[in-house]
Backbone as XML, in Angstrom:
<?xml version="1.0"?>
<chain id="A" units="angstrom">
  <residue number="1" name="UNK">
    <atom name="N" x="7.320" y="-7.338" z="19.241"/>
    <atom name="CA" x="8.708" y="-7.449" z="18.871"/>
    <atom name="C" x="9.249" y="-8.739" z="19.460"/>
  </residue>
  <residue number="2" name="UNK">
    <atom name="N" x="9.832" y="-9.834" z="18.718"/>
    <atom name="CA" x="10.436" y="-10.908" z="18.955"/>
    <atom name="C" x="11.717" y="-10.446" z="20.190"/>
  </residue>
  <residue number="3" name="UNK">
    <atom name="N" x="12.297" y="-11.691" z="20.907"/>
    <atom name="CA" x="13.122" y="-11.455" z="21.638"/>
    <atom name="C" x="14.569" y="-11.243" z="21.315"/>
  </residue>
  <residue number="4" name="UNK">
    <atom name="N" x="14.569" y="-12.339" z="19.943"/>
    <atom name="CA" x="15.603" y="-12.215" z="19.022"/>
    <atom name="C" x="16.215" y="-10.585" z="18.586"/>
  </residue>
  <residue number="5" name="UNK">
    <atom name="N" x="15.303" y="-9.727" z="18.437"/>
    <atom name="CA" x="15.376" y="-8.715" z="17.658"/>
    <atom name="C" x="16.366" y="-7.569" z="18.961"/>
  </residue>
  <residue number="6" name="UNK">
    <atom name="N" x="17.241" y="-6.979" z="18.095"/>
    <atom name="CA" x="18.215" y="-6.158" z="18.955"/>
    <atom name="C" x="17.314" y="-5.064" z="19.194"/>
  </residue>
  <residue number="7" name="UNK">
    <atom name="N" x="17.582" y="-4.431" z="20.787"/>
    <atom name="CA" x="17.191" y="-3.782" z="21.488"/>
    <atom name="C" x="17.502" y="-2.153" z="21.018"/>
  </residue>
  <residue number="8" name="UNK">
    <atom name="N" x="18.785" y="-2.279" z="20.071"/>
    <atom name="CA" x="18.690" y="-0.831" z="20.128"/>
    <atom name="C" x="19.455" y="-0.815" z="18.333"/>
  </residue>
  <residue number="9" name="UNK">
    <atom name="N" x="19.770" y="0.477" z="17.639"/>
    <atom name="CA" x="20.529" y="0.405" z="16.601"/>
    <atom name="C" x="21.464" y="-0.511" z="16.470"/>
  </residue>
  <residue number="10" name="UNK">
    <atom name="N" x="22.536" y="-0.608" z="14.814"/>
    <atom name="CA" x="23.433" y="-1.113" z="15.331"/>
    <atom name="C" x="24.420" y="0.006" z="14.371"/>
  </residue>
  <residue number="11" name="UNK">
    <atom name="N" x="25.648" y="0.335" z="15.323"/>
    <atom name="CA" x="26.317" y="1.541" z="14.758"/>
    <atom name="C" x="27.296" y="1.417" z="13.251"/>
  </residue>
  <residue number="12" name="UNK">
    <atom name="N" x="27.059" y="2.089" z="12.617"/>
    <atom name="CA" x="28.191" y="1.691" z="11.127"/>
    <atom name="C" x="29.768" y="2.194" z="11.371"/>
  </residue>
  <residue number="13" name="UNK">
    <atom name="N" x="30.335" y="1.864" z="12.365"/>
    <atom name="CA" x="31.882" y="2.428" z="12.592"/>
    <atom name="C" x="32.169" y="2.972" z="11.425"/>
  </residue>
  <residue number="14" name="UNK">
    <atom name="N" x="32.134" y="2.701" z="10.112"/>
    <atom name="CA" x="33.133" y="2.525" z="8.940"/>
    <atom name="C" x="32.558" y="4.290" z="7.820"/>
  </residue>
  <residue number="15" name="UNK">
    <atom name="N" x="30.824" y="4.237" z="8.451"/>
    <atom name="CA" x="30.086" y="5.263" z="8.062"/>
    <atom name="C" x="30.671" y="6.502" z="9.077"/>
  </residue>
  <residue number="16" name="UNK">
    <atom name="N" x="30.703" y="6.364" z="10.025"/>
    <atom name="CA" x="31.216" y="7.295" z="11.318"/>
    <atom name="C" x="32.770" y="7.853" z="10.456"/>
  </residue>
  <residue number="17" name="UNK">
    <atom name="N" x="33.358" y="7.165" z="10.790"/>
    <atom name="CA" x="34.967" y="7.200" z="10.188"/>
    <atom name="C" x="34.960" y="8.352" z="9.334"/>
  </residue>
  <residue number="18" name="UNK">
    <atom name="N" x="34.221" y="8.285" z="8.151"/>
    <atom name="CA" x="34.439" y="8.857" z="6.818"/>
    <atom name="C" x="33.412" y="10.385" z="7.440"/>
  </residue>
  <residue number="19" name="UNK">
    <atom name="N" x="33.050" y="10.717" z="8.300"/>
    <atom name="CA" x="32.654" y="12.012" z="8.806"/>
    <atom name="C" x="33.656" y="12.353" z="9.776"/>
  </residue>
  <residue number="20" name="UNK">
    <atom name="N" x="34.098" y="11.586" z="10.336"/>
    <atom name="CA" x="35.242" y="12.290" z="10.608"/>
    <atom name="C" x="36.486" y="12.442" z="10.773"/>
  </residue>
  <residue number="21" name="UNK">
    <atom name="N" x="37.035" y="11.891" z="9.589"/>
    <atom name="CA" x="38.248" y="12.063" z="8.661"/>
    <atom name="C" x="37.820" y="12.475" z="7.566"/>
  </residue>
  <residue number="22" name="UNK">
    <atom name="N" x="37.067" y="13.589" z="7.380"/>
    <atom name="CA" x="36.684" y="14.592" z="6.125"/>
    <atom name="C" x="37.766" y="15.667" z="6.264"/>
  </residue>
  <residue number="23" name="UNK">
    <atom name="N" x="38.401" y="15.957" z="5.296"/>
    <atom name="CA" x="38.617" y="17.337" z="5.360"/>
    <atom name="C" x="38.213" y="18.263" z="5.229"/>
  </residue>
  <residue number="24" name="UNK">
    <atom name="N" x="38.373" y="19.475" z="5.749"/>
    <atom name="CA" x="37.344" y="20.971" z="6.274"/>
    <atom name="C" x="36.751" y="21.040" z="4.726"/>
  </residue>
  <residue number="25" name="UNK">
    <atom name="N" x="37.701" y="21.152" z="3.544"/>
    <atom name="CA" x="36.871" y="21.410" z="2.152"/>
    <atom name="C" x="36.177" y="20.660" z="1.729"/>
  </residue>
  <residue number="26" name="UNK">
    <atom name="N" x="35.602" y="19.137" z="2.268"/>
    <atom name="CA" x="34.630" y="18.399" z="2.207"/>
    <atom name="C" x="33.524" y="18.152" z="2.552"/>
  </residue>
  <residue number="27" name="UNK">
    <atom name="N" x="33.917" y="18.787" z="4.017"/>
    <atom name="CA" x="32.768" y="18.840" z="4.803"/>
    <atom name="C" x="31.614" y="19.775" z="4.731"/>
  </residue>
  <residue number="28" name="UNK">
    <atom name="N" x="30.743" y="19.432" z="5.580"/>
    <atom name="CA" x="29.537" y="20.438" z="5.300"/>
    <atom name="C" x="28.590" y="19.375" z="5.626"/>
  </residue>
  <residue number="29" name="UNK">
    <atom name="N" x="26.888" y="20.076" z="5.689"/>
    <atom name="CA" x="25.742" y="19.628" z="5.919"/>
    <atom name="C" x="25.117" y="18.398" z="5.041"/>
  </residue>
  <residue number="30" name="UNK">
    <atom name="N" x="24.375" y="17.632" z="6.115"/>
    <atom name="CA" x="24.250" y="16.010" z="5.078"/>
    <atom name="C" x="22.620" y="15.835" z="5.763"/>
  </residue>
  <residue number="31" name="UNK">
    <atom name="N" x="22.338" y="15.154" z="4.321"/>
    <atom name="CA" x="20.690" y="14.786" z="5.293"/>
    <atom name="C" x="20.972" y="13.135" z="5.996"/>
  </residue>
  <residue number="32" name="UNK">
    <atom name="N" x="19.722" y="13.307" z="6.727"/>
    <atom name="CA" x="20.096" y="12.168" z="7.954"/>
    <atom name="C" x="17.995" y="11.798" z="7.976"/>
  </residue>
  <residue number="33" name="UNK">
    <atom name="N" x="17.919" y="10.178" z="7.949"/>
    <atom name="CA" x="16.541" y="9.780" z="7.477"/>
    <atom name="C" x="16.830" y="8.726" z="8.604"/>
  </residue>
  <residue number="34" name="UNK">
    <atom name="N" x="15.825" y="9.385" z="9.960"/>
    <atom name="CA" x="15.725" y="8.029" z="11.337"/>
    <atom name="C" x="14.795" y="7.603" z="10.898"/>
  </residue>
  <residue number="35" name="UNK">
    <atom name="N" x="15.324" y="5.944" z="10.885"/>
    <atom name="CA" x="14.166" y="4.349" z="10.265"/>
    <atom name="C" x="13.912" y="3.912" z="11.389"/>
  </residue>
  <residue number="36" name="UNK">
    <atom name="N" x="14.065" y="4.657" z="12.964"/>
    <atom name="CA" x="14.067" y="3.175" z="13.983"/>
    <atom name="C" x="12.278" y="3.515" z="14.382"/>
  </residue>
  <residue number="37" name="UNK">
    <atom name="N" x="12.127" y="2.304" z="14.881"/>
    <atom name="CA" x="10.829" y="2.059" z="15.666"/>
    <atom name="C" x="10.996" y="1.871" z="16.873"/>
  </residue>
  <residue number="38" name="UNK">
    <atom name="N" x="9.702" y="2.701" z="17.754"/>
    <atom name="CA" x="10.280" y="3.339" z="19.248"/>
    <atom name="C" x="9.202" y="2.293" z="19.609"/>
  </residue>
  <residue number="39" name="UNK">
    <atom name="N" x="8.881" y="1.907" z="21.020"/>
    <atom name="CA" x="7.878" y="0.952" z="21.675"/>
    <atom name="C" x="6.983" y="2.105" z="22.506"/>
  </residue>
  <residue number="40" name="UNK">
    <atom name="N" x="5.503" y="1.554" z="22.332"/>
    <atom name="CA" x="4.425" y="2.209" z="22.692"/>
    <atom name="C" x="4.573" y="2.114" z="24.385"/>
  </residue>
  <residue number="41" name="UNK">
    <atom name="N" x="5.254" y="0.918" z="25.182"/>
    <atom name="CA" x="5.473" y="1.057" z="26.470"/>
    <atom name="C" x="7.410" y="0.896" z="26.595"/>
  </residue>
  <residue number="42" name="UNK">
    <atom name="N" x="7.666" y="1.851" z="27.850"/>
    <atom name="CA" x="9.189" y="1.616" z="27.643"/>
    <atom name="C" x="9.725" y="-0.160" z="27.618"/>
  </residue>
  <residue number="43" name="UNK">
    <atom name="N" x="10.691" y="-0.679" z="27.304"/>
    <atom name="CA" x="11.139" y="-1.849" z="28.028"/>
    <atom name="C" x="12.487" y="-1.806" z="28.273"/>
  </residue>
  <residue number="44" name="UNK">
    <atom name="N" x="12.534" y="-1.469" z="29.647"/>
    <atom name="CA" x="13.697" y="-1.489" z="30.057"/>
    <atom name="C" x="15.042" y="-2.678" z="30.634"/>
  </residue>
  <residue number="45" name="UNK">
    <atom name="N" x="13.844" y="-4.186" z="29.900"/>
    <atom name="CA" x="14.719" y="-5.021" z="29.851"/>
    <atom name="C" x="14.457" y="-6.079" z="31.224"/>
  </residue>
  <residue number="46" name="UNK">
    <atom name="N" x="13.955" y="-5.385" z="32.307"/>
    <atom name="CA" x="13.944" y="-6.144" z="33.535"/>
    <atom name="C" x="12.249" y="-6.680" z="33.971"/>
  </residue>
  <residue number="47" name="UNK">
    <atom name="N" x="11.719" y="-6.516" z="33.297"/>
    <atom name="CA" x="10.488" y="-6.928" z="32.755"/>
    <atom name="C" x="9.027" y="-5.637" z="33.648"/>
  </residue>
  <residue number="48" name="UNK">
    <atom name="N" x="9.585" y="-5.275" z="34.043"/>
    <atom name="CA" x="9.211" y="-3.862" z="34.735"/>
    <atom name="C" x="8.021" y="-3.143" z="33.928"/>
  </residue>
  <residue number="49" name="UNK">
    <atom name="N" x="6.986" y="-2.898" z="34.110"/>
    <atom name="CA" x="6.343" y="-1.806" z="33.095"/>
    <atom name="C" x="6.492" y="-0.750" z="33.159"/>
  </residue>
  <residue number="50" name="UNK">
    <atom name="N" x="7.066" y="-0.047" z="32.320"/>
    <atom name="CA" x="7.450" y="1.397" z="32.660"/>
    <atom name="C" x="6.641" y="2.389" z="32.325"/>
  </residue>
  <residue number="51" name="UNK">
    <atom name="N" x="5.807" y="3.598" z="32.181"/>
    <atom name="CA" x="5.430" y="4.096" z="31.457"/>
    <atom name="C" x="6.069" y="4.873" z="30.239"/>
  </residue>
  <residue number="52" name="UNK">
    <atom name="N" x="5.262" y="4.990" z="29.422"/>
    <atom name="CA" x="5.580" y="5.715" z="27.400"/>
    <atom name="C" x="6.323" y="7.133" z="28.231"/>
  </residue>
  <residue number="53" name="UNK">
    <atom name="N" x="6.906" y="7.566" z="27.354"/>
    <atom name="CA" x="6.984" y="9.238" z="27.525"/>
    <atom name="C" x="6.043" y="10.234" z="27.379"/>
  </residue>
  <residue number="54" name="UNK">
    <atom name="N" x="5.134" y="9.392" z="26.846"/>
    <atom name="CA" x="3.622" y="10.432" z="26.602"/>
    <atom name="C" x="3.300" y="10.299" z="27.664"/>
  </residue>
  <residue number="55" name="UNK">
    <atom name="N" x="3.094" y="9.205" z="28.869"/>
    <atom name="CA" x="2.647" y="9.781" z="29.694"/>
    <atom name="C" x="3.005" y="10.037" z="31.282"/>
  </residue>
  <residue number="56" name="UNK">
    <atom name="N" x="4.614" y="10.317" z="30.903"/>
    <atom name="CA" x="5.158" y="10.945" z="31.692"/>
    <atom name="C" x="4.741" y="12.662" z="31.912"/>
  </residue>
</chain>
């Protein structure tokens, strides 16, 4: 992963909003499809090796 590349999501305020300023007769259950890619070692930024969660 380049250094350029953001460290974490980036949030859609405008998508957020419209869930919640629904009204009750609108609302209801929605599907939800996670695209992110997780790193095989943590990086917590301070150049540290951390271990994966697998093998915590």
């Amino acid at each position: 992963m380049s250094s350029s590349a953001p460290r974490y999501g980036i949030i859609n305020f405008d998508m957020m909003k419209t869930w919640f300023g629904r009204a009750p007769e609108q609302d209801g259950p929605f599907w939800s499809l996670n695209l992110m890619k997780y790193r095989d070692v943590a990086d917590c930024g301070d150049a540290t090796a951390r271990p994966s969660g697998v093998q915590l």
